[in-house]
N, C-alpha and C positions, 0 to 999 in steps of 0.2 A: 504494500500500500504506500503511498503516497504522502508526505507530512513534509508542515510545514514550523518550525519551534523559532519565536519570535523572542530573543532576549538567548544568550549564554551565561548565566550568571548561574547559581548553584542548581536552580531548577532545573532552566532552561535544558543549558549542558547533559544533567546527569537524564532527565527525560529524553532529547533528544539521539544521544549515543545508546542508551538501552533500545529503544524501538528498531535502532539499524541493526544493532545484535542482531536482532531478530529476525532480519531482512528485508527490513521496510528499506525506501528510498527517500533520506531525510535531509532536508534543509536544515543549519543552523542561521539564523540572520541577526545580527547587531550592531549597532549603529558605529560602533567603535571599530575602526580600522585596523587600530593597532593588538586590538585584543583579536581578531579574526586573524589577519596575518601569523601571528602566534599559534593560533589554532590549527593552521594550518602548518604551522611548521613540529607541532605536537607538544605547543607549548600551552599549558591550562593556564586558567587568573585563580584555580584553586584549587586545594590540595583534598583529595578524595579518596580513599584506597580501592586501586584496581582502577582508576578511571580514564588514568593516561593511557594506561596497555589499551584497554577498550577504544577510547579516541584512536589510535593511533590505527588500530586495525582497522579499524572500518572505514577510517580516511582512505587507507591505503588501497582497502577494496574496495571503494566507491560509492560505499552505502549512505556516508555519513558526507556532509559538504558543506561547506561555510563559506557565506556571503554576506556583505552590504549592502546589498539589493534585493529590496522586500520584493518586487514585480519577478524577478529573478528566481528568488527563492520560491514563493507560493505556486507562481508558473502552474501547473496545473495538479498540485495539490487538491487534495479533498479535506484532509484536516489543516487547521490554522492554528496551532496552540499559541495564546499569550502569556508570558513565561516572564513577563519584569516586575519588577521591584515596585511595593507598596507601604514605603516610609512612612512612619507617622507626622502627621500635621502638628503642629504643637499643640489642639484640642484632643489630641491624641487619639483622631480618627485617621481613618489611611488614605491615604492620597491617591489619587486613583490616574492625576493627570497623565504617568507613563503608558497605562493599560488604555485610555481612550485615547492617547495618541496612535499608537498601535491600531486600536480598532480602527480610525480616522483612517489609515493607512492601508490597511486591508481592503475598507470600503473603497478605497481612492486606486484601489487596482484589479483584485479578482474577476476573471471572465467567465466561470461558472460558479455552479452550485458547490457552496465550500461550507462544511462544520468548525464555525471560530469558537475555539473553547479557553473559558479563564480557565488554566492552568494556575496563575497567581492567587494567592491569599486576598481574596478579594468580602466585601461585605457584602449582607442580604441585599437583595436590589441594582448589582452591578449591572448582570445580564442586560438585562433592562437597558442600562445606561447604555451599553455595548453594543445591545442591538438598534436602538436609537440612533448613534452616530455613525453604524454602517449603512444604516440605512438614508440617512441625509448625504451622504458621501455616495453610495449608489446614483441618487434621485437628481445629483450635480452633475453626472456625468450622463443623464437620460434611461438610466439602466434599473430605476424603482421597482423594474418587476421580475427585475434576476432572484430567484429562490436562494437564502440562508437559512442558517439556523446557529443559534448559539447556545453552546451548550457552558456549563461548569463540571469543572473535574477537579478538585483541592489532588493538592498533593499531600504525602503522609512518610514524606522521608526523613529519617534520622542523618544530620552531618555525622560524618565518622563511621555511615551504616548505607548510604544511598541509593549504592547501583545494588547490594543484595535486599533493600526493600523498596525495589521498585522492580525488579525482579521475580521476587517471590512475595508478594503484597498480601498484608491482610487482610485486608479487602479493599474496592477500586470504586470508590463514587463517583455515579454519572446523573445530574441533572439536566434533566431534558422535559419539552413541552410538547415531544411527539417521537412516535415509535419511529420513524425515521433516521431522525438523529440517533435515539436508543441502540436502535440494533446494530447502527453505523459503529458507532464506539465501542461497545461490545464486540465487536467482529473483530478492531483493531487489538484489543487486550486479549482476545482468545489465546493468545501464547502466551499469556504470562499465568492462566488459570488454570491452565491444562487436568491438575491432578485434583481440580474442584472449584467452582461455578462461585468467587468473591465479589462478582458485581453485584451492585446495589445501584438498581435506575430507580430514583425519584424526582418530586418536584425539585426544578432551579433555586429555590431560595432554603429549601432545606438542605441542598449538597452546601451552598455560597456557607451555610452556619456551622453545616456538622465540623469543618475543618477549624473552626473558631473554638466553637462548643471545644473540642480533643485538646487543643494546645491548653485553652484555661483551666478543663479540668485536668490534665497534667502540671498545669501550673502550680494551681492551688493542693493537691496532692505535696509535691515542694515546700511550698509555705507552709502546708499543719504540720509538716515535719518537722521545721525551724522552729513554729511556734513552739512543738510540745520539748522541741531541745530544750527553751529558754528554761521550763517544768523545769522537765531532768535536769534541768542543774540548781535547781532552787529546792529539790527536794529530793536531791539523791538518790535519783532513779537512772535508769542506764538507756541513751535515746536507741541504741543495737538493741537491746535486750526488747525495748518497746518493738520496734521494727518487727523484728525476728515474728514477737506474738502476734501482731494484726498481722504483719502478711502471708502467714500461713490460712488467715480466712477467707477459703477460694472466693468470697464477694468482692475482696480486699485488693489481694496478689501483691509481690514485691514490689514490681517496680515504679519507681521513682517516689521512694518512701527513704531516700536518703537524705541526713539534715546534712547543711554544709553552709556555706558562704552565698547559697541561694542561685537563681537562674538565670542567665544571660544569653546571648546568640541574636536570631534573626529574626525566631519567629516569639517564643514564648512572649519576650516583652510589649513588640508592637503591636501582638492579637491580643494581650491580654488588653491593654490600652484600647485597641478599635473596639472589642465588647465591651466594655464600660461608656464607650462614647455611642455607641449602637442602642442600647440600654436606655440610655439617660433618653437620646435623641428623639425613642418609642414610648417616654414616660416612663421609664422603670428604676428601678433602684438597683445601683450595683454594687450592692451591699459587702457582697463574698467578695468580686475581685478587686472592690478597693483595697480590700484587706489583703489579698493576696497581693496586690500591688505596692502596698505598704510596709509588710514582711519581710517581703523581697528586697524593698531598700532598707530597711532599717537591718538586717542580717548581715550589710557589709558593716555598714557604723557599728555595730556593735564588735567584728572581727578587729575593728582599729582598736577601740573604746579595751580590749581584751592586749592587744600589743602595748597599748600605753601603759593600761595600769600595772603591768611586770616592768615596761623597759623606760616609763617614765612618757611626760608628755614632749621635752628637748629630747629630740633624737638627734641634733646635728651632728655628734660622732658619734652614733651607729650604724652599721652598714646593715643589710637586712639582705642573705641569701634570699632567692625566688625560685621556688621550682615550680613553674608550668604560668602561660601567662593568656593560652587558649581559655574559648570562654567553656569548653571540653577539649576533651582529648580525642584524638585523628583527626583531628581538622586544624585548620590554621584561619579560623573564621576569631575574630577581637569583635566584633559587634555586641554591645554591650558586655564584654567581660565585667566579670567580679576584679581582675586583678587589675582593671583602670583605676575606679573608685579606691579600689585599697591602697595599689601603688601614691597616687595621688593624695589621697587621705594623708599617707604617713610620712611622704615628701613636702609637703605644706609643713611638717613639725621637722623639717630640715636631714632628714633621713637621707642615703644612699643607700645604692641597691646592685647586688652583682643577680642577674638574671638570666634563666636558662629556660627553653623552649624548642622541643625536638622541631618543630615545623613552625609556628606564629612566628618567631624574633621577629621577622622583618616587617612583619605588619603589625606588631607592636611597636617597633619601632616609632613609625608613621603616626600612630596614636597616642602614646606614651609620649614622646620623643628621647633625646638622650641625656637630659638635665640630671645627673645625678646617678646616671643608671649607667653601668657597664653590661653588656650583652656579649656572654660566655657562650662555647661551643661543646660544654660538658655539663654535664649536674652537676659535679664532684668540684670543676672549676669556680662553681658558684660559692662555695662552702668556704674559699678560704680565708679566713682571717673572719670571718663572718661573726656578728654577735647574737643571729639568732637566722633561723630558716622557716618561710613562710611558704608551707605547699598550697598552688593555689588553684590546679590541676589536675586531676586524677591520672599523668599519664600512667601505664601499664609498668614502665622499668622502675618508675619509683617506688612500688611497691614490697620491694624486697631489696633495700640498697644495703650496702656494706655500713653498717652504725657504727663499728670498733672506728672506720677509716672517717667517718664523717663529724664523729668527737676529736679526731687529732687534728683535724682542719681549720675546725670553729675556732674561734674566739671563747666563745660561751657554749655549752652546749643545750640549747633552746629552742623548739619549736612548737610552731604555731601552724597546726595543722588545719586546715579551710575543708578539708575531704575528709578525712576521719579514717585514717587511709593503715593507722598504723594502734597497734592494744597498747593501752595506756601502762597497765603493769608491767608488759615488755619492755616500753623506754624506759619505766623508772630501773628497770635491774639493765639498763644499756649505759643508763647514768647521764638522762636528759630530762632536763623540765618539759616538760610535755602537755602542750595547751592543745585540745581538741573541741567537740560540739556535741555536745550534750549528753558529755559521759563524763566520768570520773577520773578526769586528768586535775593536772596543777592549779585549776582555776580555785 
């Protein structure tokens, strides 16, 4: 089949390259020259596991192909996916102006009947919007009664997880307003369901939600973890021990029942924002994700508030190892990191910092900048002379690091763990103060 993916940025990309896996014949189009040119020479804007080999091959066999030319691209496509970025507004609803440029775009070229689908994190009511301006954009060129349809399709990928959950998907929402469109998209995803039938076709404004609805209640999942950490440490309870109990109750399940330094990335923060501005806009009260939203910031101030009152509130000579500065790990995605707010928090009380990051550095960089901060090419490099170690990161190698060698490094042997990542009684027989969340460490 035939496709057309509008935007290369995390979606875009990882959407587009899975479908040519398959055998489809895929357009990538984006406005940015310099990032297509790169594309084409196998060079990605971001780091994905397994994503380059995949680009690379299907470039090379022909399936996969990157243009600046939308007319070019879509050519005679049947699907149009919109795959850009929907940034919060400072009312902290999402901005939609890149997705109906695109539609604008679409409308102002397509020569047949073509399925434009938001691919993007879009709100209830886009479609609408979308089908509107292909339609005025037709009606300019004399062409009002060439047949579309627009569909929504959220996407439901994990950074650090992408091409195997889009791949092998949970399930695959398609909102559609006719069996048409329905079966169209259906018939494209057939390879990806093979060993059992995950579509779910319903109404357009129920798909445009369900993808809102999933991040917030993952959100706030997040948040009652943090909250009940603040508990456990006010009453001597163990926040693992709490975990362990509720998520062994199948209504429950484990994941994302970890307390930590709270959530950051691309999507949690600005979906959880668009449904409270969504909410408010339809008369509602958004009682839970304010609070989630609130949680969520006040979880990094209290990580400083926790650095201070051990190392004081003059930090001007202390240096403060970093290990990890992603807002997760396998990805090199800072958009909203926990370790901006904190790095920043503790550099205002005159701090330096030696910092390590298997894949972010350089895009921390760019955001952070270098005032204070050295950016090391070792974990171990980060340690030296260091007066305390703040993990901020869950990568995978720090999970089991050499302690004997990381007490002879430091200055102090002191950390401040943001992931909860290591047993409290093990550092103290390691012979480190040991501050974690919402267990019984040094706090």
């Amino acid at each position: 089949m035939k496709l057309a993916v509008i935007g290369t940025g995390y979606v875009g990309l990882v959407t587009g390259t899975c479908f040519a896996d398959m055998g489809n014949d895929v357009w990538c189009i984006d406005l940015d020259e310099k990032k297509i040119q790169n594309l084409r020479k196998g060079v990605l804007p971001i780091f994905e596991p397994g994503l380059e080999e995949m680009v690379k091959r299907n470039y090379a066999e022909g399936r996969l192909r990157f243009t600046t030319n939308l007319s070019e691209g879509i050519g005679d496509a049947l699907f149009a996916f919109i795959a850009v970025g929907t940034p919060s507004d400072e009312d902290g609803s999402a901005d939609l102006q890149h997705v109906l440029d695109v539609a604008r775009a679409i409308g102002g070229c397509i020569q047949k009947y073509t399925i434009v689908i938001d691919k993007s994190t879009v709100p209830v009511g886009t479609a609408e919007k979308v089908r509107r301006v292909v339609r005025e954009e037709l009606a300019k060129r004399g062409r009002a009664d060439m047949e579309f349809d627009v569909v929504s399709n959220p996407e439901f990928l994990k950074e650090g997880n992408a091409v195997e959950d889009f791949i092998k998907p949970d399930r695959i929402i398609i909102g559609a307003d006719n069996k048409r469109a329905a079966e169209s998209m259906r018939e494209l995803y057939s390879t990806f369901v093979r060993k059992g039938d995950r579509v779910m076709i319903m109404d357009v404004p129920s798909a445009e939600l369900t993808k809102y609805a999933a991040n917030a209640m993952l959100a706030t999942r997040i948040s009652f973890m943090n909250e009940l950490a603040g508990l456990c440490e006010a009453s001597g309870a163990d926040i693992e021990s709490v975990r362990r109990g509720i998520g062994s109750d199948s209504r429950i399940g484990n994941d994302f029942l970890y307390a930590g330094i709270g959530y950051g990335g691309s999507c949690f923060p600005k979906d959880v924002r668009a449904l409270i501005y969504t909410l408010k806009k339809h008369r509602s009260e958004a009682r839970i994700l304010s609070a989630v939203e609130e949680v969520n910031r006040l979880q990094r101030a209290l990580f400083i508030n926790r650095v201070t009152a051990h190392m004081g509130e003059n930090l001007k000579r202390k240096t403060f190892a970093v290990w990890g500065l992603a807002f997760k790990p396998l990805t090199d995605d800072m958009r909203e990191a926990p370790s901006i707010d904190i790095i920043s928090g503790l550099r205002e009380r005159g701090a330096s910092f030696k910092a390590y990051d298997p894949i972010a550095a350089e895009n921390a960089r760019k955001i952070i900048g270098d005032k204070n901060i050295e950016y090391v090419n070792n974990n171990y490099d980060a340690l030296v002379g260091a007066d305390a170690l703040l993990l901020l990161t869950e990568w995978h190698h720090f999970r089991k690091p050499d302690f004997d060698k990381m007490k002879g490094m430091m200055k102090h042997p002191v950390i401040f763990d943001g992931r909860n990542q290591y047993e409290p009684e093990k550092m103290k027989e390691f012979g480190f103060t040991y501050f974690c969340i919402g267990r019984k460490s040094d706090v």
